[in-house]
N, C-alpha and C positions, 0 to 999 in steps of 0.2 A: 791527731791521735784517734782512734779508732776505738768504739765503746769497749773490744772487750777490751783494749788497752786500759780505758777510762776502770773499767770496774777490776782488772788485776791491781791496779794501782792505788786505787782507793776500797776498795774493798774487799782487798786479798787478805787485813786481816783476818774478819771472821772465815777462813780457813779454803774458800773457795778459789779453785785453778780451772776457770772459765776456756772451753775448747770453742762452743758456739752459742749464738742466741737464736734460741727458737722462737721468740715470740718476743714483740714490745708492743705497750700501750702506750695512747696520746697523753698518760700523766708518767711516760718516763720508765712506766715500771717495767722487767724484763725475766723471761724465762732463760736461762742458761744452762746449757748440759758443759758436765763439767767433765777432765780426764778420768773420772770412775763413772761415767755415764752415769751420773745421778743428776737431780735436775731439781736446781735452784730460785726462788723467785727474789729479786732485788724488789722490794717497795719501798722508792724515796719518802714519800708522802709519809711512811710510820717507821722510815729510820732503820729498816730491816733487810737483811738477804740468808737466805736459809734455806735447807732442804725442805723440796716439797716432795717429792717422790724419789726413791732410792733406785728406778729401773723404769726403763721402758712402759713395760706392762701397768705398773702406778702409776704412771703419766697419764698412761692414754685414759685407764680409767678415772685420773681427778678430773680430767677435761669433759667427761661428760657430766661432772656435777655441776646442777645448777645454782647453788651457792656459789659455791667457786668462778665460775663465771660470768655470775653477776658482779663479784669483786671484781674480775678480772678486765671486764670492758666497761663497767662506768660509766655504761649508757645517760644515766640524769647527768650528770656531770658533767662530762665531754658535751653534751648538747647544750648545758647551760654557757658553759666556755665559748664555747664555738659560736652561742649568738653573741657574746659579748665581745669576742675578739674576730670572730673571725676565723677563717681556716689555717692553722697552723703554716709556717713558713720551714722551709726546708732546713732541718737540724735543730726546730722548734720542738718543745712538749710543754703541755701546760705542767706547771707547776704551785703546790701549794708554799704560798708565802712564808705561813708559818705550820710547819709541820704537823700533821694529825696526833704524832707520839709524843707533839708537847702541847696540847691541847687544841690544838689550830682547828678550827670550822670546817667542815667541808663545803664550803658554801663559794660560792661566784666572788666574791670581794676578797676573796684568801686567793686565789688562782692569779697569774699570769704566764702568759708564752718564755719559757726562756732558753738558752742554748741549750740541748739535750746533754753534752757533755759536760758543763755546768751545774747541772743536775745533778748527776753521778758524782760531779767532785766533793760537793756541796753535803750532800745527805753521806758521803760516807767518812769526811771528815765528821762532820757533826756528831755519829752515829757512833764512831771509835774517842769523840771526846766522852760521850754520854756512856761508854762501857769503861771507858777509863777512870770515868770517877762515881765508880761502883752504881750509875742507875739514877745518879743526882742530874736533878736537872742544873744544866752549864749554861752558861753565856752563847749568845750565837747573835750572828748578824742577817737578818733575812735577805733575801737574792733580790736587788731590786731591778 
């Protein structure tokens, strides 16, 4: 299956119809323009996928924000990953163990590589149980 597959299928409830992905990071997360060319960010790690900019022109200008792009590429992170595992293996992304939007650490000991698609399955299940039962934190099994 093929991510946008992955992400029409697990995370077409919150309302997104994924045409392309413009952009993924080594923790999974991904920019997607959708068929109203609006453009979405999925972030497993805090259980979220949402408009980030409604048009082109909002795109190009979030990307030059520096905030935004410090989110966005995770520079300490990915470098602390990367000395403790290693350079990612093809259809790998590091992964937080226990998600940041249930308290999870952002720390080296919360991380491991796991299947990218696995990821998406994982955080948007989770993500439609946690809107399902109004914001309460639910039960979940971390990816081991």
């Amino acid at each position: 299956m093929s991510i946008l597959d992955s992400v029409k299928q697990y995370w077409g409830w919150v309302g997104i119809e994924p045409v392309t992905v413009i952009a993924e990071n080594e923790f999974a997360n991904l920019i997607i323009q959708d068929i109203d060319d609006r453009f979405w960010r999925l972030c497993p790690e805090d259980l979220y996928c949402e408009v980030i900019a409604d048009d082109k022109n909002e795109y190009n200008e979030l990307v030059k924000d520096e905030e935004f792009n410090q989110d966005w590429f995770m520079d300490v992170m990915v470098h602390k990953a990367t000395e403790k595992f290693g350079q990612l293996k093809d259809g790998e992304k590091f992964h937080m163990l226990e998600p940041g939007a249930l308290g999870g650490k952002y720390a080296v000991f919360n991380i491991k590589p796991v299947a990218f698609e696995l990821i998406i399955k994982f955080s948007g299940e989770l993500a439609q149980k946690i809107d399902r039962a109004g914001g309460k934190k639910v039960n979940y099994t971390p990816i081991n």
